[in-house]
MOPAC internal coordinates of N, CA, C and O (Angstrom, degrees):
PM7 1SCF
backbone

  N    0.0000 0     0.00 0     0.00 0    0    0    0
  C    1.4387 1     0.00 0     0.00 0    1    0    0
  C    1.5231 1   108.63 1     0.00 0    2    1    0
  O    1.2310 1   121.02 1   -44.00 1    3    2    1
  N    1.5202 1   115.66 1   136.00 1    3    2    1
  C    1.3021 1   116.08 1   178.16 1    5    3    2
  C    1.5365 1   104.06 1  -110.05 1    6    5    3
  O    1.2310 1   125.00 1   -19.72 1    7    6    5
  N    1.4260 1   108.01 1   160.28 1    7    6    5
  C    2.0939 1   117.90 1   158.87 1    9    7    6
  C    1.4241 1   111.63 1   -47.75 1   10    9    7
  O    1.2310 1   115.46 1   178.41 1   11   10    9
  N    1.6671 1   126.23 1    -1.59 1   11   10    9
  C    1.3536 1   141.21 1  -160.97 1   13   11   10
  C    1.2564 1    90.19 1   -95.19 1   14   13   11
  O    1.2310 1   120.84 1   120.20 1   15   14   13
  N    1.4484 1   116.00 1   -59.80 1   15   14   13
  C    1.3874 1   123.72 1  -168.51 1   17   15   14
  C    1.3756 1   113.96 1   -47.73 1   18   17   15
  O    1.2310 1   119.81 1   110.63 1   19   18   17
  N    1.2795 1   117.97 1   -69.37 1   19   18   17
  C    1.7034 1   148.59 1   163.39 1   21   19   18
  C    1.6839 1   116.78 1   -20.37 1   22   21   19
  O    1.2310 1   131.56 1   126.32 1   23   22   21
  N    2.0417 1    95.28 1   -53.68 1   23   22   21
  C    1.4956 1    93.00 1   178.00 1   25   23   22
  C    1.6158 1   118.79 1   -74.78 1   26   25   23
  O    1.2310 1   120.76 1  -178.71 1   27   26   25
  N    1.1068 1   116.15 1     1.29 1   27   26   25
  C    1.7550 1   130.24 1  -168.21 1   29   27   26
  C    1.4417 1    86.81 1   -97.77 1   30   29   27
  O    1.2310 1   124.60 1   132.03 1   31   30   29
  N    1.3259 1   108.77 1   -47.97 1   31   30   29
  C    2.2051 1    92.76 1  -173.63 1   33   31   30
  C    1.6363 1   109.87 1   -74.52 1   34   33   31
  O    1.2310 1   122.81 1   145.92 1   35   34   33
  N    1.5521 1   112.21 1   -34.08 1   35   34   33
  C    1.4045 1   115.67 1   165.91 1   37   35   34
  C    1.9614 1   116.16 1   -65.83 1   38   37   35
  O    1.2310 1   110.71 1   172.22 1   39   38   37
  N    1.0759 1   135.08 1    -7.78 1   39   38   37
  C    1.3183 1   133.52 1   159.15 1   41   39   38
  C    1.5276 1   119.15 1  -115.99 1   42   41   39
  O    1.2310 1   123.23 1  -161.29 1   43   42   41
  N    1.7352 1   111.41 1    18.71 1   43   42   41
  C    1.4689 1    99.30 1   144.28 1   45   43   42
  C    1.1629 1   132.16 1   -72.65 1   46   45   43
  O    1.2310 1   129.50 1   -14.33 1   47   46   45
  N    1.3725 1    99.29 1   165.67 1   47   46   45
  C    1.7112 1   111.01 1   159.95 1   49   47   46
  C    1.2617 1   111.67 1  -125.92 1   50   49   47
  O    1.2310 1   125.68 1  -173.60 1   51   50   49
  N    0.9057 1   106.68 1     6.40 1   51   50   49
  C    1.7558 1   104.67 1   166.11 1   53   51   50
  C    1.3716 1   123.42 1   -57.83 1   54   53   51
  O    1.2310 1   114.95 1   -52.37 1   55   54   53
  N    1.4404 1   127.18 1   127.63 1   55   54   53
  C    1.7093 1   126.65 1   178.23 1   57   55   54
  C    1.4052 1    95.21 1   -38.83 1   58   57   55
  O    1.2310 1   126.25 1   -28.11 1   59   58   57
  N    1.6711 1   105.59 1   151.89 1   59   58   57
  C    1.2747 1   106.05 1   170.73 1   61   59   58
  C    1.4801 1   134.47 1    67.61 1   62   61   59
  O    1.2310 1   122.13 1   149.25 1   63   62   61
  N    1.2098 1   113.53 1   -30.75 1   63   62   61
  C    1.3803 1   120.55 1  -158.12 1   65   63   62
  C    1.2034 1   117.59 1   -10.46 1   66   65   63
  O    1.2310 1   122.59 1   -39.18 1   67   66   65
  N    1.6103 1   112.65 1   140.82 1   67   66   65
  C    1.6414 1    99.60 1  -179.82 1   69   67   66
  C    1.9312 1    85.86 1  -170.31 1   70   69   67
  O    1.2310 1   131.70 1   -34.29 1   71   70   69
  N    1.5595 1    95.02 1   145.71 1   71   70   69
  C    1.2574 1   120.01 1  -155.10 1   73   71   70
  C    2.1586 1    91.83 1   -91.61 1   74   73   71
  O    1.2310 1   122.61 1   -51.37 1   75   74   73
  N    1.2004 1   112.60 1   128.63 1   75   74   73
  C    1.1864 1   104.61 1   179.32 1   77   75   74
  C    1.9907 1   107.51 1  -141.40 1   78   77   75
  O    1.2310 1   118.54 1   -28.83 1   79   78   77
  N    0.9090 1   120.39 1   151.17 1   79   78   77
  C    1.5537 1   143.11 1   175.02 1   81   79   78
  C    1.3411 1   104.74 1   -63.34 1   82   81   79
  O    1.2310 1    92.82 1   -75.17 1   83   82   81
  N    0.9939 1   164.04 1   104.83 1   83   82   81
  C    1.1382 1   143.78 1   113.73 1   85   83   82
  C    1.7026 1   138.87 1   -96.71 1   86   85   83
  O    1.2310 1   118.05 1   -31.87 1   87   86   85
  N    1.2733 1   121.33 1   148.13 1   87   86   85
  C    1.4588 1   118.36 1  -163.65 1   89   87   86
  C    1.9532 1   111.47 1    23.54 1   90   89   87
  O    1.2310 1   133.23 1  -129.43 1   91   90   89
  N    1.1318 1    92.05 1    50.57 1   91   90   89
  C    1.7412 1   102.33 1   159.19 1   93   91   90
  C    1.5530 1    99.30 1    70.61 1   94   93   91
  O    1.2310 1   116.55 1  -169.93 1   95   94   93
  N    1.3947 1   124.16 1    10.07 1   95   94   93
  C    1.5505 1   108.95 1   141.56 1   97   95   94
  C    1.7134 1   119.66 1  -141.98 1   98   97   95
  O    1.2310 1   132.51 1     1.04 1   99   98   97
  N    1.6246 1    93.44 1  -178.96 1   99   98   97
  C    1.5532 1    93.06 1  -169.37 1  101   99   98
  C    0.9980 1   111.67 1   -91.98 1  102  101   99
  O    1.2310 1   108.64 1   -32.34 1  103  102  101
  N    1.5353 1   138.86 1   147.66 1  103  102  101
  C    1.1821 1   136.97 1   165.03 1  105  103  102
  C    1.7383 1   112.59 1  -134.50 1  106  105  103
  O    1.2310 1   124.92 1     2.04 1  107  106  105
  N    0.9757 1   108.16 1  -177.96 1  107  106  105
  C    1.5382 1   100.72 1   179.41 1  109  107  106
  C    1.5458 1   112.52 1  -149.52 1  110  109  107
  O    1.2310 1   132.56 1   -54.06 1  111  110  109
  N    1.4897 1    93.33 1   125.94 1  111  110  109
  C    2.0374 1   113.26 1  -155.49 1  113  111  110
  C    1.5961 1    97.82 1  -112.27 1  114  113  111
  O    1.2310 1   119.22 1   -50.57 1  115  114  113
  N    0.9753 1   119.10 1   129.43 1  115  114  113
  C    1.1698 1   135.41 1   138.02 1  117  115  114
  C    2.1559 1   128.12 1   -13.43 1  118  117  115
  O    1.2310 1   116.44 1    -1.61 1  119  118  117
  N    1.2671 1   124.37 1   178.39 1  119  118  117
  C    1.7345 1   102.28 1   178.87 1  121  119  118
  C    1.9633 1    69.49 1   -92.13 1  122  121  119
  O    1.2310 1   106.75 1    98.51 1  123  122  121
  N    1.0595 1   142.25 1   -81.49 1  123  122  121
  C    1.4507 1   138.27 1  -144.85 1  125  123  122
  C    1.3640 1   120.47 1   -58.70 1  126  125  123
  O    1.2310 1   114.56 1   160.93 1  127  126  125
  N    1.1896 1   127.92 1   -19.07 1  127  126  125
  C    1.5185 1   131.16 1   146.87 1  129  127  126
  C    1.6743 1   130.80 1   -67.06 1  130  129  127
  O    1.2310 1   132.75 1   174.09 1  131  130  129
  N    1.0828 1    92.97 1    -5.91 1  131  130  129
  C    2.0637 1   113.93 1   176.61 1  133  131  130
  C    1.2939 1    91.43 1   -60.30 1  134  133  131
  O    1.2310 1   121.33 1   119.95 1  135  134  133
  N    1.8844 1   115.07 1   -60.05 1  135  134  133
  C    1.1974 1   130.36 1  -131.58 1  137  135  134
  C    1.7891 1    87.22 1   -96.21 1  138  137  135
  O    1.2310 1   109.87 1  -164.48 1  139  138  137
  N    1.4329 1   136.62 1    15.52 1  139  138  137
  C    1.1305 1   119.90 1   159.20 1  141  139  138
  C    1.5066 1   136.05 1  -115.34 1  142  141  139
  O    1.2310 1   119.83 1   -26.23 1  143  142  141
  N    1.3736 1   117.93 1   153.77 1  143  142  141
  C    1.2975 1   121.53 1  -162.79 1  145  143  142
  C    1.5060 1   115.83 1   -35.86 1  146  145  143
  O    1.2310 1   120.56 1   143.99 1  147  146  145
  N    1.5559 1   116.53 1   -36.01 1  147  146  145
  C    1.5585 1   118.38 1  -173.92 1  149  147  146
  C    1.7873 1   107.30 1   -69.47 1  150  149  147
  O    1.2310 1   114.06 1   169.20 1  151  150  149
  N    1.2873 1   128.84 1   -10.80 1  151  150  149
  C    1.4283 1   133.60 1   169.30 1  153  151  150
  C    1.4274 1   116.52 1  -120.83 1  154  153  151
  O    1.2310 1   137.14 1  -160.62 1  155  154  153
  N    1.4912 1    84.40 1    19.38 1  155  154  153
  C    1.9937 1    84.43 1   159.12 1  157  155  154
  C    1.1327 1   119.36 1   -68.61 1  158  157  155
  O    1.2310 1   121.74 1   -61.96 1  159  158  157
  N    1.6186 1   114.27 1   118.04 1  159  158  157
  C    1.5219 1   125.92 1   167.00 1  161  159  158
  C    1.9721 1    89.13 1   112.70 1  162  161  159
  O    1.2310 1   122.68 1   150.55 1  163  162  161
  N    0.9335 1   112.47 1   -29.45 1  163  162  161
  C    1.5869 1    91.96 1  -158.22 1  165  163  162
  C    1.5287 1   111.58 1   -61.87 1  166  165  163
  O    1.2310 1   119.99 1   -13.98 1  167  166  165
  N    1.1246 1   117.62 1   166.02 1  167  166  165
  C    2.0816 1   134.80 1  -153.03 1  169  167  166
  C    1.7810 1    85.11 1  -103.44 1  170  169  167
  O    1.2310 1   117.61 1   -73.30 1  171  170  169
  N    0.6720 1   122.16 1   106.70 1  171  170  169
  C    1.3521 1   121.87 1   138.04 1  173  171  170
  C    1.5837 1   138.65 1   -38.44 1  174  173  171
  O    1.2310 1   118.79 1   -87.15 1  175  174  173
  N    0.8373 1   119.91 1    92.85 1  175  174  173
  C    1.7750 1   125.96 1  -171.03 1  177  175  174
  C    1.6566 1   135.29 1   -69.29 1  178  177  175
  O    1.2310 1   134.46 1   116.86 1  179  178  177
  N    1.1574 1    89.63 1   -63.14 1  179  178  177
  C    1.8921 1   102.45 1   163.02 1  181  179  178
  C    1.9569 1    92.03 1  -159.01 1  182  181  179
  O    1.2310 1   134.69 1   -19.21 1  183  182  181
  N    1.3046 1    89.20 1   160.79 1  183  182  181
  C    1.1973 1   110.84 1   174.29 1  185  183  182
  C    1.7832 1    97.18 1   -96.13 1  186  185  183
  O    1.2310 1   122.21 1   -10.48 1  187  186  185
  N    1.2432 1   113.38 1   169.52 1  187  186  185
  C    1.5640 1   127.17 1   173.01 1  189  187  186
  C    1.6034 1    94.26 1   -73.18 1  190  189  187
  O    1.2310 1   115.12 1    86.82 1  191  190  189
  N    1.1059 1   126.86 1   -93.18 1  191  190  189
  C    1.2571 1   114.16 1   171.74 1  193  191  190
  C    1.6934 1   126.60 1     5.59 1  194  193  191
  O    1.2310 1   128.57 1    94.32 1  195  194  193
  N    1.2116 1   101.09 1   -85.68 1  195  194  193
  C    1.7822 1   103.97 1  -175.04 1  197  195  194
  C    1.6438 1    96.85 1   -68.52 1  198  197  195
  O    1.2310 1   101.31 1   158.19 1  199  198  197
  N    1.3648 1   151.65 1   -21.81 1  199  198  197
  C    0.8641 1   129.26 1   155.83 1  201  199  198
  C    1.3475 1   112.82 1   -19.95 1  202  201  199
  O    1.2310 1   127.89 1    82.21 1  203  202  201
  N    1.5453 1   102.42 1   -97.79 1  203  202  201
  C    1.5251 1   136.33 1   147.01 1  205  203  202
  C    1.8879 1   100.84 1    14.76 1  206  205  203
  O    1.2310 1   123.98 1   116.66 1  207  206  205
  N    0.9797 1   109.97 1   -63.34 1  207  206  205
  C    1.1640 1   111.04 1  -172.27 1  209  207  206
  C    1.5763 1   131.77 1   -81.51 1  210  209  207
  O    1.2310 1   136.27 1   160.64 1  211  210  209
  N    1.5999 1    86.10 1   -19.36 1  211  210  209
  C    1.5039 1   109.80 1   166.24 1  213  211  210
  C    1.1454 1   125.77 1   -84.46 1  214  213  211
  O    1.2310 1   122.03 1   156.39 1  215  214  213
  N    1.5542 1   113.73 1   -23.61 1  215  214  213
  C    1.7422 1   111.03 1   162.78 1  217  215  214
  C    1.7704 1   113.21 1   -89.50 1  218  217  215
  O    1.2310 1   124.35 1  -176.51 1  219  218  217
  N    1.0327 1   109.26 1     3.49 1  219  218  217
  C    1.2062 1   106.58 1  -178.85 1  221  219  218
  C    1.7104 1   118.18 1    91.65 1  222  221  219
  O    1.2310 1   125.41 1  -152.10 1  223  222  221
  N    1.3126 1   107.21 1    27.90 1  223  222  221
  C    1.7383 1   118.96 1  -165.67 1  225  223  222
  C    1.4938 1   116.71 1    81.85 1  226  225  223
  O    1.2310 1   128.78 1    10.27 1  227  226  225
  N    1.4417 1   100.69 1  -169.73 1  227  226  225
  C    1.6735 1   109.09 1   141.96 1  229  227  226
  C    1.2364 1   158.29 1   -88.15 1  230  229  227
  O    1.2310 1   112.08 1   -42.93 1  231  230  229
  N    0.5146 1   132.54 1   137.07 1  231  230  229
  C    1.9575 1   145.95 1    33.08 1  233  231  230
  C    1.2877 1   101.56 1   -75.51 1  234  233  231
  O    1.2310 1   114.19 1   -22.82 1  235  234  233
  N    1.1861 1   128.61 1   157.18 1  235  234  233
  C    1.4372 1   135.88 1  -168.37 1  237  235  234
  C    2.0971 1    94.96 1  -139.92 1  238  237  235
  O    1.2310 1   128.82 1   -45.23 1  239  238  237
  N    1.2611 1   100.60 1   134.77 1  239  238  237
  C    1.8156 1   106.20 1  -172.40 1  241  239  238
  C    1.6206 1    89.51 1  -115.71 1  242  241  239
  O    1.2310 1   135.52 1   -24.68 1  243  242  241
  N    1.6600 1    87.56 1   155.32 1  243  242  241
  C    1.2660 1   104.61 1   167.64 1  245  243  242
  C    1.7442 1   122.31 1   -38.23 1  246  245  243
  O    1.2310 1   136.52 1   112.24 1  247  246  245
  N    1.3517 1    85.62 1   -67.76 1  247  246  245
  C    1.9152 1   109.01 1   162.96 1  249  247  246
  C    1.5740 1   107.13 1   -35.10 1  250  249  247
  O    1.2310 1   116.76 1   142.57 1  251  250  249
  N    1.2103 1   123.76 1   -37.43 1  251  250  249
  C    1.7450 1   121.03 1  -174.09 1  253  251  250
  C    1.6087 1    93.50 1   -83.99 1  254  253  251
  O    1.2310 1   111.05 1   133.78 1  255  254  253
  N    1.0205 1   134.45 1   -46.22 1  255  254  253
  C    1.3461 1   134.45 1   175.52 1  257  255  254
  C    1.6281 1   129.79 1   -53.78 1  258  257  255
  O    1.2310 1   137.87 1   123.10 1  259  258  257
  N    1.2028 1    82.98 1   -56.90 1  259  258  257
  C    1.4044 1    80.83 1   168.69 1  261  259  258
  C    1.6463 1   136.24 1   -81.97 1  262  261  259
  O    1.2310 1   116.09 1   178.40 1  263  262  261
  N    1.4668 1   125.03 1    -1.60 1  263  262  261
  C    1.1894 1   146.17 1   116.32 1  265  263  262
  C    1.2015 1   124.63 1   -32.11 1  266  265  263
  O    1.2310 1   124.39 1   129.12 1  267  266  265
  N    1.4269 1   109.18 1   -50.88 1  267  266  265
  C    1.9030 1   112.86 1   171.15 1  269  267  266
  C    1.6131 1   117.87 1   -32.01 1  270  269  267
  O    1.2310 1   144.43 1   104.50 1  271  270  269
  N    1.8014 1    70.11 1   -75.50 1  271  270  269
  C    1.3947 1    98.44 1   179.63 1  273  271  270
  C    1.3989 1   131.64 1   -62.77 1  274  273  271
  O    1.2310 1   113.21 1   167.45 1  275  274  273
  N    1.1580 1   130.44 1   -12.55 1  275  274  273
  C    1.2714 1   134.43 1   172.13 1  277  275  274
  C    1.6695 1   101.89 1   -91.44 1  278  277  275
  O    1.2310 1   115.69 1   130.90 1  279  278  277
  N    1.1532 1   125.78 1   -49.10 1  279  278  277
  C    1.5840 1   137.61 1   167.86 1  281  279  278
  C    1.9535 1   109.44 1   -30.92 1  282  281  279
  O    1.2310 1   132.66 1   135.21 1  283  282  281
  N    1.5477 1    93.14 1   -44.79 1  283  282  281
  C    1.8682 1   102.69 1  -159.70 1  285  283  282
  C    1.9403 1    80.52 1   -96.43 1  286  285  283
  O    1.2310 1    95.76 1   126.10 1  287  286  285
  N    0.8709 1   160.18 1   -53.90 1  287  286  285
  C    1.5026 1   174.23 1  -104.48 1  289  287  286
  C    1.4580 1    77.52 1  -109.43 1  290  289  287
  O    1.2310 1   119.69 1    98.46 1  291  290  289
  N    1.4314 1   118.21 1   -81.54 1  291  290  289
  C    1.9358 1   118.58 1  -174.66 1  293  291  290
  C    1.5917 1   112.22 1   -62.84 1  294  293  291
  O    1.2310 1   119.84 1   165.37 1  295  294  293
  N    1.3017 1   117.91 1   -14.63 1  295  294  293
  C    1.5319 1   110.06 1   165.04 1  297  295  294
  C    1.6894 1   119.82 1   -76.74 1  298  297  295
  O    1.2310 1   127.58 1   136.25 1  299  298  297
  N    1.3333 1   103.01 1   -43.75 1  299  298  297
  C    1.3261 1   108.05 1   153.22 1  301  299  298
  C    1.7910 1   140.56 1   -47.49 1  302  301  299
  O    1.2310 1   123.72 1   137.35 1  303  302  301
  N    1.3475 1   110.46 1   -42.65 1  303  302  301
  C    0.9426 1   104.95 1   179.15 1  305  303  302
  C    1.6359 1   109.14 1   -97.26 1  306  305  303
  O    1.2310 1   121.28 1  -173.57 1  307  306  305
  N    1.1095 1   115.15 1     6.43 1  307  306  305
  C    1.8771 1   125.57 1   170.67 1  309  307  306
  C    1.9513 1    92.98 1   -82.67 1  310  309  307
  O    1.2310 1   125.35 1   144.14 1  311  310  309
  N    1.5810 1   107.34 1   -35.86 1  311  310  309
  C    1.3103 1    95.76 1  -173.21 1  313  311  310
  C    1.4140 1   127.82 1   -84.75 1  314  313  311
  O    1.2310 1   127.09 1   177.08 1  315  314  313
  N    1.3890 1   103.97 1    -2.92 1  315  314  313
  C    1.2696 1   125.52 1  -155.48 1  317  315  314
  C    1.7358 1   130.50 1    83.69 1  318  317  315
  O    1.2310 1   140.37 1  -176.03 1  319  318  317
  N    0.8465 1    78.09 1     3.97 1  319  318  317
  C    2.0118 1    70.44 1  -177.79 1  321  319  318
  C    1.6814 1   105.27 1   -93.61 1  322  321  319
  O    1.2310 1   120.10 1   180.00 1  323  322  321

């Protein structure tokens, strides 16, 4: 996972937004695109929200990002994905 990934869920507008795994990359779906066949199976990662909450709000720094992302990257691979 890169700060690349992170800044794409932090400049949605998609309901919900939330950063998810699928077939070995990240993308970021919407709550009504979860529920379709093309993200069947995919892991869900962080939502924009708990991001958000994980850097401590806004303004959000490079430095908070890339912490994110290395933080959610080792949660992932402890979880297996």
């Amino acid at each position: 996972m890169r700060a690349e990934d992170l800044k794409l869920l932090l400049r949605s507008t998609r309901p919900e937004a939330t950063l998810v795994l699928v077939a070995g990359s990240y993308v970021v779906a919407g709550r009504d695109e979860l529920a379709t066949a093309a993200l069947r199976g995919a892991v869900p990662v962080v939502t924009r929200d708990e991001l958000l909450e994980r850097v401590g709000g806004l303004p959000v720094t490079e430095r908070d990002l890339d912490e994110a992302a290395a933080s959610l990257a080792a949660a992932e691979d402890n979880r297996g994905g």
